[in-house]
C-alpha positions as CSV (number, residue, x, y, z in Angstrom):
1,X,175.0,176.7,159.2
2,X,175.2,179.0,156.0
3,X,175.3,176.5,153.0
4,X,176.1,176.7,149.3
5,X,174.4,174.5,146.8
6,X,175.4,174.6,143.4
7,X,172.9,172.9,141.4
8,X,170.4,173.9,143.6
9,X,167.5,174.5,141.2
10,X,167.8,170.7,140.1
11,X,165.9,167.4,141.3
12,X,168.2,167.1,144.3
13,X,169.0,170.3,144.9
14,X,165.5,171.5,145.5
15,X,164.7,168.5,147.8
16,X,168.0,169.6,150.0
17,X,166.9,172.9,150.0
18,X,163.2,172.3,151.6
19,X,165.2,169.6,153.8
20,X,168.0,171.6,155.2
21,X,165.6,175.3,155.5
22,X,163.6,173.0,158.0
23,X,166.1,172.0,159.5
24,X,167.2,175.8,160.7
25,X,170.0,175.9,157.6
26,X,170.3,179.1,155.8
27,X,170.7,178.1,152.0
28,X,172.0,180.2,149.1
29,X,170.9,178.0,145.6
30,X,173.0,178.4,142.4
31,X,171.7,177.3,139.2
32,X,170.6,178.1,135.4
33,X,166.8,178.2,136.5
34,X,165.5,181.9,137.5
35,X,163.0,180.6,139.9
36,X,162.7,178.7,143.0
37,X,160.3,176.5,145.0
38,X,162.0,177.8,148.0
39,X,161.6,181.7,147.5
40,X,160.7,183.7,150.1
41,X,161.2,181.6,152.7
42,X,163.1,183.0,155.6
43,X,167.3,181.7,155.2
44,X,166.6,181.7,151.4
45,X,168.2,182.7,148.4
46,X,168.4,182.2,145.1
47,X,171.6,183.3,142.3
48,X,170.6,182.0,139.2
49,X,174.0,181.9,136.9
50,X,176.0,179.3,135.3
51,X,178.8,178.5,137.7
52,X,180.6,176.5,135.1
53,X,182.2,179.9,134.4
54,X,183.6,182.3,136.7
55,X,181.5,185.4,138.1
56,X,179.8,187.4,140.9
57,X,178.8,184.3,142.1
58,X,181.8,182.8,143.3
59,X,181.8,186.0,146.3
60,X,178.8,184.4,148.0
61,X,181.2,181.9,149.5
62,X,183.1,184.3,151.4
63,X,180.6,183.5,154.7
64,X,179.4,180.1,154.1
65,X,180.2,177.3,155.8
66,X,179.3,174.7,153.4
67,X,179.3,173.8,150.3
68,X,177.1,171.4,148.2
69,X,178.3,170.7,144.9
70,X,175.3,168.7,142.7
71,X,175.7,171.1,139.8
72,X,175.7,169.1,136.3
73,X,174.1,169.0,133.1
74,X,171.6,166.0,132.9
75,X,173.1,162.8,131.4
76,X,169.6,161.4,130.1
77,X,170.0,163.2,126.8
78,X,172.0,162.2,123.7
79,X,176.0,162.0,124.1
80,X,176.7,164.3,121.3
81,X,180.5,165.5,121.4
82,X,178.7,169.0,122.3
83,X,176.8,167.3,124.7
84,X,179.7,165.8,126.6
85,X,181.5,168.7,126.6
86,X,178.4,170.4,128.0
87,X,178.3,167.3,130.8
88,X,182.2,167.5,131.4
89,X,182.5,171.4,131.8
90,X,179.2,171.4,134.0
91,X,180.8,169.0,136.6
92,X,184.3,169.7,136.6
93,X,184.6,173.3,135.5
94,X,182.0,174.6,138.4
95,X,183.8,172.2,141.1
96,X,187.2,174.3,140.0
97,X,185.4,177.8,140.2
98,X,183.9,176.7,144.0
99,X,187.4,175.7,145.3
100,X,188.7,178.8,143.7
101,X,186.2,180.7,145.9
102,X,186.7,179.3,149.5
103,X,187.5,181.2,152.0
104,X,190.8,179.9,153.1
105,X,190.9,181.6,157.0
106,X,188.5,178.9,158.4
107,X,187.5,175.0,157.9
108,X,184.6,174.4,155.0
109,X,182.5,170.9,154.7
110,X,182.6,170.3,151.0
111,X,180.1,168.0,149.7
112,X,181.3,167.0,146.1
113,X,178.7,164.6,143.8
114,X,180.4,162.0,141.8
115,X,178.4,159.0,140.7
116,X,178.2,154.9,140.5
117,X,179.2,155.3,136.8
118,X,182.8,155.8,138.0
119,X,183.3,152.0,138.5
120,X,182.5,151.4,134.7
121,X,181.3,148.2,133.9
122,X,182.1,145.9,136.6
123,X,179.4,142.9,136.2
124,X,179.0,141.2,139.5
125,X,182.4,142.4,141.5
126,X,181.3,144.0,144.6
127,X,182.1,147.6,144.9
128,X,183.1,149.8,147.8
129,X,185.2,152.5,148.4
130,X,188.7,150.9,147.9
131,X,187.8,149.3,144.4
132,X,189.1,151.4,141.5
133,X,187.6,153.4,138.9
134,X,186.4,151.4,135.7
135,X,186.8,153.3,131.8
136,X,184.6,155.0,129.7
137,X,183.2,158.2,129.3
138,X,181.6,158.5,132.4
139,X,184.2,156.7,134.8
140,X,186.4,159.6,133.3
141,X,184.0,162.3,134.1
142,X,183.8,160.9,137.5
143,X,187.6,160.6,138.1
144,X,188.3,164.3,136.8
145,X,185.2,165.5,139.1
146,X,186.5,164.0,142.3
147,X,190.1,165.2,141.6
148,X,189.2,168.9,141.7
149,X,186.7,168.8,144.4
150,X,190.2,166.8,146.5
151,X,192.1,170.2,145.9
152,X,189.5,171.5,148.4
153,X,191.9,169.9,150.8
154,X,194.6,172.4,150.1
155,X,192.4,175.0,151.4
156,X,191.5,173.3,154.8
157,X,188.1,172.2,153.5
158,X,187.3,168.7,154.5
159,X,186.3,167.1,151.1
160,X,183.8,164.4,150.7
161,X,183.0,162.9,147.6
162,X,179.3,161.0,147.1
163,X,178.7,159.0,144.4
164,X,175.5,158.5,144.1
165,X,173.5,156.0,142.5
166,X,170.0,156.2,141.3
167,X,168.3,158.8,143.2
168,X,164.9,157.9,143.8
169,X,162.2,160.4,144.8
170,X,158.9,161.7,143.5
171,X,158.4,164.4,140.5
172,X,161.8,163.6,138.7
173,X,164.9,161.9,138.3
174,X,164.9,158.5,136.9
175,X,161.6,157.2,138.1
176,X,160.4,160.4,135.9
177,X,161.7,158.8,133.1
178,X,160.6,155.3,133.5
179,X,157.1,155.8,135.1
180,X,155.0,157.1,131.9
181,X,156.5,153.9,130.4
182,X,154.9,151.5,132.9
183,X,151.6,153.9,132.9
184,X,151.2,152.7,129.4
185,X,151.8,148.9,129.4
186,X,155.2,149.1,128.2
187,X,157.5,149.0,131.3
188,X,160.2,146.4,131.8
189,X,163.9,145.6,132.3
190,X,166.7,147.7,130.2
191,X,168.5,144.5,127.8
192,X,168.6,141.2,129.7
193,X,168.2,143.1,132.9
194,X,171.3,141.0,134.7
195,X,173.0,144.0,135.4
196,X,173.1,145.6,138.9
197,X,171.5,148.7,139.7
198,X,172.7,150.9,142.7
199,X,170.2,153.4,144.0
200,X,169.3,155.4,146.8
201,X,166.1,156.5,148.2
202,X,166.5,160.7,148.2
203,X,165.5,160.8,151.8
204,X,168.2,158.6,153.2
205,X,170.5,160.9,150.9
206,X,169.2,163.7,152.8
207,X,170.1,162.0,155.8
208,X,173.5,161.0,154.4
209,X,174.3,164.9,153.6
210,X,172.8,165.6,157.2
211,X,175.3,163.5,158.7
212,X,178.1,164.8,157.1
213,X,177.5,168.5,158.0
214,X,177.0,167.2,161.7
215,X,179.9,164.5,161.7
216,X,183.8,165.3,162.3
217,X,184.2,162.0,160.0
218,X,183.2,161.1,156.7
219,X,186.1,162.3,154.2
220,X,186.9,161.2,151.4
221,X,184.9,159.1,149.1
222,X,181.3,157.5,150.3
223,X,179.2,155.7,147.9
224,X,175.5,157.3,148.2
225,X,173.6,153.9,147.3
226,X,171.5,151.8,149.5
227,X,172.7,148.3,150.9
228,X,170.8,146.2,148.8
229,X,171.6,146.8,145.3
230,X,169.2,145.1,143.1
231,X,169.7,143.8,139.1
232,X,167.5,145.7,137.1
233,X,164.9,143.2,135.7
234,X,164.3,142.9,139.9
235,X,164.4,146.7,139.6
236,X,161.9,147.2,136.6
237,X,159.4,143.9,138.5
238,X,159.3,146.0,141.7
239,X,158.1,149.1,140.3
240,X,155.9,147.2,137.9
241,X,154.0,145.8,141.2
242,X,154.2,149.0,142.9
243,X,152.0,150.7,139.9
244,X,150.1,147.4,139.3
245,X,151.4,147.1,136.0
246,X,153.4,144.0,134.1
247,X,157.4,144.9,133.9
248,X,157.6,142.1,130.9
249,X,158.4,144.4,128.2
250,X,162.4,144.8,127.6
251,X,164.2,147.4,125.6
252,X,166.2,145.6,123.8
253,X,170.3,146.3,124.0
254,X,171.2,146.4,120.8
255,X,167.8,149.3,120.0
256,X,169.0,151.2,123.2
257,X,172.5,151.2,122.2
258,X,171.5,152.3,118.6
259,X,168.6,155.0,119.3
260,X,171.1,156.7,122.7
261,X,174.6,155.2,121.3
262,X,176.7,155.9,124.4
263,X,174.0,157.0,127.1
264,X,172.2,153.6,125.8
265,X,175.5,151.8,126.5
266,X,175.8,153.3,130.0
267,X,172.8,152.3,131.2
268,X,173.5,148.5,130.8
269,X,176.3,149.0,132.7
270,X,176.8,146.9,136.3
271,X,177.2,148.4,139.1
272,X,177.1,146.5,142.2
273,X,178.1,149.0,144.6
274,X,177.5,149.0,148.4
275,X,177.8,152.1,150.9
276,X,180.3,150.3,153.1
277,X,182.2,153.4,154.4
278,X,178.9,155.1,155.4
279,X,177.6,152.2,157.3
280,X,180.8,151.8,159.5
281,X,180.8,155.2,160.3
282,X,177.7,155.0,161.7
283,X,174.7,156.1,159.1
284,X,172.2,154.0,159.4
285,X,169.6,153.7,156.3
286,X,165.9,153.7,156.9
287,X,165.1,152.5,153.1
288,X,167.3,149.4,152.1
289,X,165.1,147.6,150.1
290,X,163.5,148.8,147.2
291,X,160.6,147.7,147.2
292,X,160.1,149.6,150.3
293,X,161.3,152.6,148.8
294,X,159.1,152.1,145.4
295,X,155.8,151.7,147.9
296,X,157.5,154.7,150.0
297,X,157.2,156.7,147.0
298,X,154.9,156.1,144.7
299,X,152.3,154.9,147.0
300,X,152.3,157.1,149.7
């Protein structure tokens, strides 16, 4: 297959693009960053551009048939109103400019990102698929996201949305953020730590994507989060043992919510989500626990 990947110079994106190039996939990347892990590699190539605004670009998806949309501005930074803006137009104004570019003669596999933050703050309801979007700034994102990537449909594509939750993997993402805190002595649960965590081990992602490029099935939306969420102080203890370091330390709710205001807010949010549409369809996870997926990656 010929695939797309907006976003493609990011954390995910460059893991999908080593993944899918070994697995025979020619890959066009799209992002802000002018160089590539993947260059000059034989399928591979690289537009570096902003695709929140239309371009050049956007003609690249005249052959393809698929497209994965991960493109976004990092939410681990302070929630200025700039900022948001930044965050919003990233998401939803790229998704707009990819559906605007479809071919429209032939069926396209359209692989949107969303995330768990769509279910706002749900403390210990069980989320799947069917339950509906919570508030906030984020659940908003997430809802206008998903409802351009849907027009998709319109053109023949066959749309499906993955929210993911906490991608874990080596060299960034969130564990890049927590790790040099643990490193030091100083890792533990965010607040009380009773709030749920969803998460995903990146290579069961890649295996998720895999099977929705092969698989006639799999519209819609499909939570990307592994079956056994976890609350975070059970998060923050299994990573502490992982690095053989104490996870005793919390960051306190009221200092995260004062030094990030809304991105500190947000991430004492609850989330207890679980991948039910993917697992009756048939995907079957190799990292549900995550423990397994800590020692997976940090260990080995």
């Amino acid at each position: 297959m010929k695939i797309f990947i907006s976003g493609g110079t990011g954390f995910v994106g460059t893991y999908l693009c080593r993944h899918l190039l070994d697995k025979g996939h020619g890959i066009i990347a799209a992002g802000t960053s002018k160089r590539h892990i993947c260059e000059g590699r034989d399928g591979f190539e690289l537009i570096s551009c902003n695709t929140s605004l239309k371009g050049k670009w956007q003609e690249s998806l005249k052959d393809v048939d698929a497209v994965i949309n991960l493109a976004g501005r990092n939410i681990f930074r302070l929630w200025t109103k700039k900022y948001k803006s930044l965050m919003y137009d990233s998401r939803v104004l790229t998704t707009r400019n990819l559906i605007n570019a479809l071919p429209g003669d032939r069926k396209i596999t359209f692989l949107s990102t969303s995330a768990a933050g769509c279910y706002g703050n749900r403390g210990d309801e069980i989320l799947n698929e069917k339950s509906l979007p919570g508030t906030g700034f984020l659940a908003h994102l997430c809802e206008d996201w998903e409802r351009q990537a849907f027009k998709g449909e319109e053109k023949g594509a066959k749309v499906s949305i993955m929210r993911f939750g906490v991608v874990l993997g080596k060299n960034g993402g969130t564990l890049a953020q927590m790790i040099p805190a643990f490193k030091c002595f100083a890792g533990g649960p965010l607040g009380n730590g009773k709030q749920w965590f969803p998460w995903i081990h990146i290579k069961d992602l890649a295996s998720a994507v895999d099977f929705l490029l092969e698989e006639r099935e799999g519209k819609g939306v499909l939570n990307f989060s592994a079956p056994v969420p976890v609350r975070q102080k059970d998060f923050a203890k299994a990573l502490g043992k992982v690095m053989n370091r104490p996870s005793v330390i919390p960051a306190p709710g009221f200092i995260l919510r004062l030094i990030m205001g809304e991105l500190g807010s947000a991430l004492l949010e609850s989330q207890r989500v679980v991948p039910e549409k993917l697992m009756e369809e048939g995907f079957v996870f190799k990292y549900k626990e995550v423990q397994q997926a800590l020692d997976n990656i940090i260990r080995q």
